[in-house]
C-alpha positions in Angstrom: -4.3 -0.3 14.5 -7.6 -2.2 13.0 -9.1 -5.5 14.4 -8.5 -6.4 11.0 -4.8 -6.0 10.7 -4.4 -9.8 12.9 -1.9 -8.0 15.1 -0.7 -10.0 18.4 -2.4 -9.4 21.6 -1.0 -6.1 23.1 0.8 -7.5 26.6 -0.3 -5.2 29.6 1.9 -5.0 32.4 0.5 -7.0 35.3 1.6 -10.2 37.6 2.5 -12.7 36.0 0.5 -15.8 36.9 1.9 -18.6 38.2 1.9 -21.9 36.0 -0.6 -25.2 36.7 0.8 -27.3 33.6 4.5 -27.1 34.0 6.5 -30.4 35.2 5.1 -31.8 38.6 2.5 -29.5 38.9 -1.1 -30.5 39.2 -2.1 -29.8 35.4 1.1 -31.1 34.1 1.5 -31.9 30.0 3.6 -33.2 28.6 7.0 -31.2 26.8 5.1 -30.9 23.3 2.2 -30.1 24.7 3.9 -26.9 26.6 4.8 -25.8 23.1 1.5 -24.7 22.3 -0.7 -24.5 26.0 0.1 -23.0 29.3 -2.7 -23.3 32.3 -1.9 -20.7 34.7 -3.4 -20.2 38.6 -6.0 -17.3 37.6 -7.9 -19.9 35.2 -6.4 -19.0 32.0 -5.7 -21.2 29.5 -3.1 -19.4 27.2 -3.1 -21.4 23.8 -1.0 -20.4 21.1 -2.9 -18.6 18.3 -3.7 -21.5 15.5 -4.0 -24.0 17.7 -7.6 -23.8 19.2 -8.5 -26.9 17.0 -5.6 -28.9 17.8 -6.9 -32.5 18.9 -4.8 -32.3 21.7 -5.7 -28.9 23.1 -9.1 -30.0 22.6 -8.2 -33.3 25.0 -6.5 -31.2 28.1 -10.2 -28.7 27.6 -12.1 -31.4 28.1 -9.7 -33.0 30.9 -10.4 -29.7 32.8 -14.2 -29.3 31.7 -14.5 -32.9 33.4 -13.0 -31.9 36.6 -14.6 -29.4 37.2 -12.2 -26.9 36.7 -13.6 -23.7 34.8 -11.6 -21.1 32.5 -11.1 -18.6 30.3 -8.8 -18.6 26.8 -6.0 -16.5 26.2 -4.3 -16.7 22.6 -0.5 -15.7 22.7 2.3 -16.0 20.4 4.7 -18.8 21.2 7.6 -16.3 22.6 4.6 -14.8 25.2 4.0 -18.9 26.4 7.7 -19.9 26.4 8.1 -16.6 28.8 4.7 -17.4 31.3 6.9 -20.9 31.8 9.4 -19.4 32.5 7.8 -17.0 35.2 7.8 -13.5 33.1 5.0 -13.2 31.3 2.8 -10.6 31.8 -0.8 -11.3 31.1 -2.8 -10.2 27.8 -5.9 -8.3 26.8 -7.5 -11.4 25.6 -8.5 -10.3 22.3 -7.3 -12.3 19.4 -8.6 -11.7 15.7 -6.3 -14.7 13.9 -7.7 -17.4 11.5 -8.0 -20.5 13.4 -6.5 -23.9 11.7 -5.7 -27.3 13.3 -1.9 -26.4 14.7 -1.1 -30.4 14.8 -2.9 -32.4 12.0 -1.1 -35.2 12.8 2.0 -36.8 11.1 -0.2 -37.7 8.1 0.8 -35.1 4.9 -2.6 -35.1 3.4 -3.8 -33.7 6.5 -1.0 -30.8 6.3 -1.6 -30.6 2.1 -5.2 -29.8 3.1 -4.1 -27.1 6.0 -2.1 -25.5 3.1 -5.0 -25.1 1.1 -7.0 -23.6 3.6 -4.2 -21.3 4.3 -4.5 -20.3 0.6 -7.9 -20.2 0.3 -8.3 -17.8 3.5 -5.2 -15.6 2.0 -6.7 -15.2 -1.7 -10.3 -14.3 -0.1 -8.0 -11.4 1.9 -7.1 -10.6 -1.3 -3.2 -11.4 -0.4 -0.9 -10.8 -2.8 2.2 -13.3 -1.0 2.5 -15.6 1.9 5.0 -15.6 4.0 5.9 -18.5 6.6 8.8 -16.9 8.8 11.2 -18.2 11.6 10.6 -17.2 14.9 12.6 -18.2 18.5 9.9 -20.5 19.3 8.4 -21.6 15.8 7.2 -19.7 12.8 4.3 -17.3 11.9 2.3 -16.9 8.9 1.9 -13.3 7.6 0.5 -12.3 3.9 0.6 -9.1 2.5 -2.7 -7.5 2.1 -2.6 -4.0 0.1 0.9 -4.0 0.4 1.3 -4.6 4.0 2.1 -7.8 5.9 -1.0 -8.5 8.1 0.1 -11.7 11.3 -2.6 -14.5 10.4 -1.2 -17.6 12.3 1.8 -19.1 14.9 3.2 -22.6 14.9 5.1 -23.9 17.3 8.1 -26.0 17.8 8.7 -27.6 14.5 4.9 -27.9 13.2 6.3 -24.9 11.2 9.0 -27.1 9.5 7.3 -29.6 9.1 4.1 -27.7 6.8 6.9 -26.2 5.0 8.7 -29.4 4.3 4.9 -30.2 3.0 4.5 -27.5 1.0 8.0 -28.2 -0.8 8.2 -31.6 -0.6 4.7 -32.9 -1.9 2.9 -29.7 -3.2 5.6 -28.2 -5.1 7.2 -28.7 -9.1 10.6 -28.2 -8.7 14.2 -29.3 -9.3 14.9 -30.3 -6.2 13.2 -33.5 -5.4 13.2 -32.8 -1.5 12.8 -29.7 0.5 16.7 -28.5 2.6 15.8 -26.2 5.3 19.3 -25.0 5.5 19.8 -24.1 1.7 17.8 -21.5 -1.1 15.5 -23.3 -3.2 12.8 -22.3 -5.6 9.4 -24.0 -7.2 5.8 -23.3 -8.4 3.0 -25.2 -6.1 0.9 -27.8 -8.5 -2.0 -26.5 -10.2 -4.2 -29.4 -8.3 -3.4 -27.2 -5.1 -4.0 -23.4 -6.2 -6.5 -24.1 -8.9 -9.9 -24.5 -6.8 -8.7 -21.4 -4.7 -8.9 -19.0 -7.5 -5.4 -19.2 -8.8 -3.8 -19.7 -11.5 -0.4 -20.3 -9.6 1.8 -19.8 -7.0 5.3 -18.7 -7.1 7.7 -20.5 -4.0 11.1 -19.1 -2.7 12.6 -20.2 0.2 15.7 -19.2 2.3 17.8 -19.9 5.6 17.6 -16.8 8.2 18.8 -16.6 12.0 16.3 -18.3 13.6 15.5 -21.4 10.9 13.9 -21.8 7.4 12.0 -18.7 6.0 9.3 -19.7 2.7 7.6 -16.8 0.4 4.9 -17.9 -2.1 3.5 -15.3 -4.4 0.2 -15.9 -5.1 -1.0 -15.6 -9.0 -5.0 -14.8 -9.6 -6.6 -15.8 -12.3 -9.4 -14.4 -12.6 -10.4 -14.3 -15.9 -11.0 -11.0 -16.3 -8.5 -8.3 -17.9 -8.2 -5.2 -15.6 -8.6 -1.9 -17.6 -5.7 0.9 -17.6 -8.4 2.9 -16.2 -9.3 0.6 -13.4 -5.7 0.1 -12.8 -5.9 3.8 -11.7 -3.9 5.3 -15.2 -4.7 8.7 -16.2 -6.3 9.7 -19.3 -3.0 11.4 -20.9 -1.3 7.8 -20.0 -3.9 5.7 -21.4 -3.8 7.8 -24.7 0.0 7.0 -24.9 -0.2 3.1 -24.5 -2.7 3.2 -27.4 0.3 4.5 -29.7 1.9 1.6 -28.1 -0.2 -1.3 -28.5 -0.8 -0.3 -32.2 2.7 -1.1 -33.1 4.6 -4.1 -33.9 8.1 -3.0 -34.0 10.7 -0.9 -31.5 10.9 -1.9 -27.4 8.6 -1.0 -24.7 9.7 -1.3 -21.2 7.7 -1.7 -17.7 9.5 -0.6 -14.9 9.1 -0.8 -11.1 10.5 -2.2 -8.1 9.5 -6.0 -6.9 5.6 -6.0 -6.4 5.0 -2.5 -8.2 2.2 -4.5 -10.5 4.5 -4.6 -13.8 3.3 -8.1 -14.2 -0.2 -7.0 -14.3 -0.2 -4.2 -16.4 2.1 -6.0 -19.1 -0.7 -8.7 -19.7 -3.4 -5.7 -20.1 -1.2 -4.3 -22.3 -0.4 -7.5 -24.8 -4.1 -8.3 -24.6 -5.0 -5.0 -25.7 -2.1 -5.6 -28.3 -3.6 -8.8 -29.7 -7.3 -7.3 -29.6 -5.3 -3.8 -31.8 -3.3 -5.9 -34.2 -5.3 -9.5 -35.1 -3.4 -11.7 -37.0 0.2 -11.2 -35.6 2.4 -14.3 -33.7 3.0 -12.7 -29.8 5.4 -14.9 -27.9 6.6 -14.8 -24.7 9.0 -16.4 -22.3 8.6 -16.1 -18.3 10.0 -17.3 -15.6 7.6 -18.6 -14.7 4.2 -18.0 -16.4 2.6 -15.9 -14.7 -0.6 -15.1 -16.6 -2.8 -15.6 -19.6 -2.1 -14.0 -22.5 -4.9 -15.0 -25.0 -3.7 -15.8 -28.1 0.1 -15.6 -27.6 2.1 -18.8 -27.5 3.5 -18.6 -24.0 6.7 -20.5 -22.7 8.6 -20.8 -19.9 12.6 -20.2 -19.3 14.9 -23.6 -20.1 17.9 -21.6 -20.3 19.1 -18.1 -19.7 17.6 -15.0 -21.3 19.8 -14.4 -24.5 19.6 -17.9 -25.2 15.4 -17.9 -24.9 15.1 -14.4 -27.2 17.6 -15.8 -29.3 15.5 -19.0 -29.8 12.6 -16.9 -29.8 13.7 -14.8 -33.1 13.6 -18.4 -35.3 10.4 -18.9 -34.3 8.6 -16.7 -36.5 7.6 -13.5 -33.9 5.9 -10.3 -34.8 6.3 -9.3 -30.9 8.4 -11.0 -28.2 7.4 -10.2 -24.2 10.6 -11.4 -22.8 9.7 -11.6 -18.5 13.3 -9.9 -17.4 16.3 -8.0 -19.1 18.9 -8.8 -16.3 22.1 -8.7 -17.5 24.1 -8.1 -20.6 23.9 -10.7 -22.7 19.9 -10.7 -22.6 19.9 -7.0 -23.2 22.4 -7.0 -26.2 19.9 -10.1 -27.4 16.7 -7.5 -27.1 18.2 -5.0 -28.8 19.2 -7.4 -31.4 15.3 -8.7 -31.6 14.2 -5.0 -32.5 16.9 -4.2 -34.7 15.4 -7.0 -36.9 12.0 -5.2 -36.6 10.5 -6.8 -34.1 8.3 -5.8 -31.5 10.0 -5.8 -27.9 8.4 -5.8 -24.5 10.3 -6.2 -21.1 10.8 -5.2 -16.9 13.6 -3.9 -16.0 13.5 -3.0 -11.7 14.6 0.6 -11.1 12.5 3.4 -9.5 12.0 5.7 -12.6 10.9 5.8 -16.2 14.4 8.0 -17.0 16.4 5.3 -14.8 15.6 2.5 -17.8 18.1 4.2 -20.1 20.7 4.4 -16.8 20.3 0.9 -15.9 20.7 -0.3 -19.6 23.9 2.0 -19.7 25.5 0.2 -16.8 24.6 -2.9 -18.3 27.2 -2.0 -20.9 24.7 -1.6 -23.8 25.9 0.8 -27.0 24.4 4.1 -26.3 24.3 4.5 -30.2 21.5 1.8 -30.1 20.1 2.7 -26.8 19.6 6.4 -27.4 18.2 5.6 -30.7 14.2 7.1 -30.6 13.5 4.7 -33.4 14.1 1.0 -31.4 13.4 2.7 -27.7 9.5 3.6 -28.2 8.7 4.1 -24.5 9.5 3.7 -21.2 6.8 3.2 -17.7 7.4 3.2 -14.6 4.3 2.1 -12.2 4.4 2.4 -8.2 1.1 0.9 -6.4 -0.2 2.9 -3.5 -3.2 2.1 -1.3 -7.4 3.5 -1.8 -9.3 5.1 0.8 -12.3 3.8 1.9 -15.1 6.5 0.9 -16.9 5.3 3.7 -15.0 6.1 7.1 -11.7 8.0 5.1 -11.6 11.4 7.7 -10.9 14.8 5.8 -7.2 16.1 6.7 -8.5 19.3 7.8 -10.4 17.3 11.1 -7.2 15.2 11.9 -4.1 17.5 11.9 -3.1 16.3 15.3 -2.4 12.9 13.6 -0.2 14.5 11.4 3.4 15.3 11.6 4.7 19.0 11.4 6.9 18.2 8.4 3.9 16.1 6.1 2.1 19.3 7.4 4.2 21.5 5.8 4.1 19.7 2.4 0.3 19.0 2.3 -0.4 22.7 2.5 2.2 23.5 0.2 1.8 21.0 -2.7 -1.9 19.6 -2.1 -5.0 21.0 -1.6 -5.8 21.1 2.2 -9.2 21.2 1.7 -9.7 18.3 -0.8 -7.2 15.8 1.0 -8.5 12.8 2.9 -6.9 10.7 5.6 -7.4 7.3 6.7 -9.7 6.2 9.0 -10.5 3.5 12.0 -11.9 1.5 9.4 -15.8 0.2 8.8 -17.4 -3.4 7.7 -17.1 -1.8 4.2 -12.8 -2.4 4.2 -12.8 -4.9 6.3 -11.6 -2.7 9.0 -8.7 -2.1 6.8 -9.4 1.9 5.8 -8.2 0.8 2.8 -10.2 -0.5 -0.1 -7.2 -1.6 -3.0 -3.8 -0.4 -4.8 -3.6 1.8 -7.6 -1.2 2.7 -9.8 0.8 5.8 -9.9 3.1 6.0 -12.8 5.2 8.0 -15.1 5.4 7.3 -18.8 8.2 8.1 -21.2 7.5 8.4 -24.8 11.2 9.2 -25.9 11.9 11.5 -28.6 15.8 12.9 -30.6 15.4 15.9 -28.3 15.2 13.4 -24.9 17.8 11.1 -25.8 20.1 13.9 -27.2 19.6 15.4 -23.7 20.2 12.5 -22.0 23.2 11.7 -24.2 24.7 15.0 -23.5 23.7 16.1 -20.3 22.6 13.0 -17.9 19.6 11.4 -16.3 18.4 13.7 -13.9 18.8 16.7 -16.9 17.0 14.4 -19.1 14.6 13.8 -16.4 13.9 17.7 -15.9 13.8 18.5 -19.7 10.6 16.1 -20.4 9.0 17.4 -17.6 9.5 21.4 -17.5 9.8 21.2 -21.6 7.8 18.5 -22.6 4.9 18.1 -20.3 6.2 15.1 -18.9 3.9 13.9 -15.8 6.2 12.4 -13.1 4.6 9.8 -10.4 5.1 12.6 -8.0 2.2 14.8 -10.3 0.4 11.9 -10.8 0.0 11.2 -7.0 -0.6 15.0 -6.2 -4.5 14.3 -8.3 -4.7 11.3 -6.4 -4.4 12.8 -3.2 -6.2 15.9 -4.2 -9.2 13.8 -5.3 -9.1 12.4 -1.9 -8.5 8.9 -2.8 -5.1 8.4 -1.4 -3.6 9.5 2.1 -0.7 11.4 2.0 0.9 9.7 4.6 0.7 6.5 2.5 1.6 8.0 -1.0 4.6 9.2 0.4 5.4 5.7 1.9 4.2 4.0 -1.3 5.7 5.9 -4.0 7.5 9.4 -3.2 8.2 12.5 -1.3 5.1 15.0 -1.8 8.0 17.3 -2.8 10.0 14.9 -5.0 9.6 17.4 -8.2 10.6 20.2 -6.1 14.0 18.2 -5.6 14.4 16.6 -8.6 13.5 18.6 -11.7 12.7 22.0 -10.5 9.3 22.2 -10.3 7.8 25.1 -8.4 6.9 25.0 -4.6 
């Protein structure tokens, strides 16, 4: 595990030192002031990790520098100081890599408003993609997700926690719900005078009760005024050639598929900008929930009522191509299939794991198969998964680290890769951030369906269908797609397989050879 990754302090099992701060002893604080420091009898100062700048802490430091009494700083998580109170605490290793921010800024919200910011600006310079504020027994700790995994940046204890999240809803927040209730679900999008001077251009609020208090997500939305390429986004060549029959359309329905944080988002708004660029002088509109991202020239708009509803609306409006943001139950699917009967161009997610799986979902939803297996309205179907980049600079060749590797992903590296070409990660370097990981890119399948797919799907199933465009038509699954990735040495096996599939997945699901 990386100095990077903002892990807690690894506990080492010693002694436990006896306490100098609890009640009646000669360093006593006061109850909230245990919350967040503990001074024990082998001149540690155990401070919980986000709190080095608290005013307070700083007061007791300077109480002890003045008598005299020197120490050294030990940064714990609040469990590790409630336990050292109660005598069973072992000590730490001392090291601590968290971001430090003022734990108590007192009871004054612009003080908190401004601690949020900092939070954001320190997560969107990570390059985190979410923020999550959970519950703990003691308080809450801040984690974001940094190249897909959640990365501990910050603790709070006792109810400083709470209290930034009632902040964070309560005065940073447009949203329904005039005032922030820890105990129900609520939703919102922080102001655009909070995210805009961090680089965003939103970010996204969901909040929920769990078993030890409140528990707040916020998706963090980049604007960076830049449109990522196909090729950048890690597409192959064959792909890219197939959204260019796409984007010089106007008419049948194009879906992006994926599960929650799989980039669909992303690649839709390449993929309408390329549109617009293809096919000048057509009306693209959208509706989202919420907006996410600039589309130049497309008149965006946000969801006032359900999904049919919006598309319906949408169709009076004058549209050559409608991006709706979901297709999530009946009534808004039977309402995009309506929009492309008419002619016009339809884009949409859907969340399921495969390209083939679109036309299984849609299926359940109770759409007519006679309209869903029709090649003329269904023009193509993508499914993207997102899994993490080597760093060229410390990545270790798979060869030189078997013994890191497990018998079984053995057996299916040297079977479906090319040993010799395949890369592992590393300790990490000052290039990644001590990461080993540099990014995401996408792996993804794209379905371009034609009468002999659908027929086969009508007649035979999903997974038949599945197998027919791949051993018949040339189909290239995410599984194929990750194999070059892998093979070009830019994506650990271990993590493709965690990211997107099994290294054997065609093996299993459509034949292919071993």
């Amino acid at each position: 595990m990386t100095a990077q990754q903002n892990t807690l302090p690894a506990l080492i099992p010693v002694i436990a030192a006896s306490t100098l701060s609890g009640p009646g002893e000669k360093w006593e604080v006061t109850p909230e002031l245990r919350q967040i420091l503990c001074l024990t009898d082998d001149h540690t100062l155990h401070i919980v990790d986000g709190y080095a700048a608290d005013p307070f802490v700083l007061g007791y430091m300077e109480r002890l520098k003045r008598a005299g009494f020197t120490h050294q700083t030990n940064y714990v998580s609040p469990e590790h100081l409630k336990s050292l109170y109660r005598g069973t605490a072992t000590a730490s290793n001392g090291d601590r890599n968290y971001q430090v921010y003022s734990g108590r800024d007192t009871s004054d919200t612009s003080a908190r408003q401004q601690q949020v910011v900092e939070i954001l600006r320190n997560a969107t310079q990570a390059g985190a993609s979410d923020i999550h504020i959970f519950a703990t027994p003691n308080g809450h700790v801040l984690r974001q997700r940094v190249h897909g995994e959640l990365e501990t940046v910050h603790s709070f204890a006792g109810s400083d926690g709470l209290k930034l999240l009632s902040t964070i809803y309560g005065s940073m927040s447009e949203s329904t719900d005039t005032s922030y209730r820890p105990d129900d679900t609520q939703g919102g999008r922080l102001r655009s005078s909070f995210v805009t001077e961090c680089g965003l251009f939103g970010s996204r609020i969901e909040t929920r009760p769990s078993l030890h208090g409140p528990w707040m997500a916020m998706r963090l939305l980049y604007d960076s005024g830049k449109i990522i390429t196909l090729d950048d986004m890690g597409y192959l060549d064959e792909q890219i050639a197939i959204f260019t029959r796409f984007i010089h359309r106007t008419d049948g329905m194009v879906l992006l598929t994926g599960t929650t944080g799989a980039g669909k988002s992303t690649t839709i708004q390449t993929l309408l900008n390329m549109l617009l660029a293809a096919m000048k002088g057509i009306n693209l509109v959208t509706v989202e929930d919420p907006i996410e991202y600039k589309i130049i020239g497309a008149q965006q708009t946000p969801l006032k009522e359900t999904w049919a509803e919006a598309i319906t609306n949408l169709m009076r409006l004058d549209p050559d191509v409608i991006m709706s943001g979901e297709i999530r139950d009946i009534m808004s699917a039977v309402a995009a299939f309506q929009a492309t009967l008419t002619g016009h161009g339809f884009w949409s997610t859907l969340h399921v794991n495969s390209a083939t799986a679109s036309l299984q979902r849609l299926t359940d939803l109770g759409v007519d198969r006679n309209l869903l297996l029709d090649p003329s309205l269904v023009k193509g179907l993508v499914n993207q998964s997102l899994t993490r980049v080597l760093c060229d600079h410390c990545k270790t060749p798979y060869l030189k680290s078997l013994d890191r590797v497990s018998a079984d992903l053995r057996h299916r590296v040297e079977t479906r890769c090319i040993p010799e070409q395949v890369f592992v990660k590393g300790e990490g370097c000052a290039h990644c951030n001590h990461r080993g990981v540099t990014g995401r890119t996408a792996i993804a399948e794209i379905v371009q369906p034609d009468l002999a797919f659908m027929r086969m799907f009508r007649e035979r199933g999903k997974a038949d269908a599945q197998a027919f465009w791949v051993n018949e038509q040339g189909g290239i699954t995410k599984n194929a797609h990750l194999l070059r990735r892998i093979n070009e040495g830019r994506v650990d096996p271990f993590m493709g397989e965690r990211d997107v599939c099994a290294l054997d997945e065609d093996v299993m699901t459509v034949g292919a050879k071993a």
